[in-house]
C-alpha positions as CSV (number, residue, x, y, z in Angstrom):
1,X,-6.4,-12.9,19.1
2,X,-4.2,-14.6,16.8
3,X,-6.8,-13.8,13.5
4,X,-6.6,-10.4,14.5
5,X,-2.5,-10.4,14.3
6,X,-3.1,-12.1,10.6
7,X,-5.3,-9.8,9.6
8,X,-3.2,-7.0,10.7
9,X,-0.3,-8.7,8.8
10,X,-3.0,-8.9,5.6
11,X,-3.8,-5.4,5.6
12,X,-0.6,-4.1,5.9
13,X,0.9,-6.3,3.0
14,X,-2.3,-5.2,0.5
15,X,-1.8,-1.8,1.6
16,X,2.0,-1.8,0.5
17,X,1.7,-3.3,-2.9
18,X,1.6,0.1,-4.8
19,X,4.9,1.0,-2.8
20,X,6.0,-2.4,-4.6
21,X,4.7,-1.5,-7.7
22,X,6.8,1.4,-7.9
23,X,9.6,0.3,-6.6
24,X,9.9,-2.6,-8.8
25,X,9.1,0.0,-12.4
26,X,12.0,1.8,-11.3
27,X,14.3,-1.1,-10.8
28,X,13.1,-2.9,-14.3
29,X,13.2,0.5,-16.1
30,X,16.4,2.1,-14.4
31,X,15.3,5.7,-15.9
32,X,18.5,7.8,-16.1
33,X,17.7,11.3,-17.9
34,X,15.7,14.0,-16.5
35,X,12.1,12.9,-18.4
36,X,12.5,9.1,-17.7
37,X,13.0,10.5,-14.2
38,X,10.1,12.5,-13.7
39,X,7.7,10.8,-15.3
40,X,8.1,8.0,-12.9
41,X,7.9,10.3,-10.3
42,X,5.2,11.7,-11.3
43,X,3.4,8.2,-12.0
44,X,5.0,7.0,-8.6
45,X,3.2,10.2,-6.6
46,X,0.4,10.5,-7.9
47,X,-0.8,7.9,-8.9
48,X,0.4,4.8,-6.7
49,X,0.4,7.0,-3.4
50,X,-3.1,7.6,-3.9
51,X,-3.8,4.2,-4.0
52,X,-1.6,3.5,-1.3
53,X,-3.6,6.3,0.6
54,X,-7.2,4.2,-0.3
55,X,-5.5,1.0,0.3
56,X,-4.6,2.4,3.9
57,X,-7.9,3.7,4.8
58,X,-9.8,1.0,3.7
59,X,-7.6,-1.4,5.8
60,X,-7.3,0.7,8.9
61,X,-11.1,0.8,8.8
62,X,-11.5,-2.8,8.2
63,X,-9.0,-4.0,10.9
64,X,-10.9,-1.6,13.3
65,X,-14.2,-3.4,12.5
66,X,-12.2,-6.7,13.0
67,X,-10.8,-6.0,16.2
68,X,-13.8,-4.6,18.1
69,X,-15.8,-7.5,16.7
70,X,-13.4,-10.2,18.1
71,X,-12.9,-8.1,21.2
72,X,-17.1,-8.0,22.2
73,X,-17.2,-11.7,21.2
């Protein structure tokens, strides 16, 4: 039981690290016109949701897999 909480706490901090990512470009570049703005929106959306999205199916599948193993075992 107690592996199964860590892993749960694993997934869930891999499957954040593009939130992180993006949160941390916007702090270090502090865009303040329109352009600066949207492109790291656009970088933000598209392409670190995406991976966020992967990240998060990957890890709800694995933790699945992990649970129902430790729970038949």
């Amino acid at each position: 039981m107690f592996f199964n909480i860590i892993a749960s706490l694993v997934v869930t901090v891999v499957a954040f690290v593009p939130l992180w990512i993006y949160l941390g470009a916007r702090w270090l570049f502090s865009p303040e016109g329109f352009w600066q703005e949207f492109f790291l929106f656009g970088v933000g959306v598209w392409m670190l949701v995406a991976a966020q999205i992967c990240f998060l199916i990957v890890g709800l599948f694995l933790l699945v897999v992990i649970w129902v193993i430790n729970y038949w075992t």
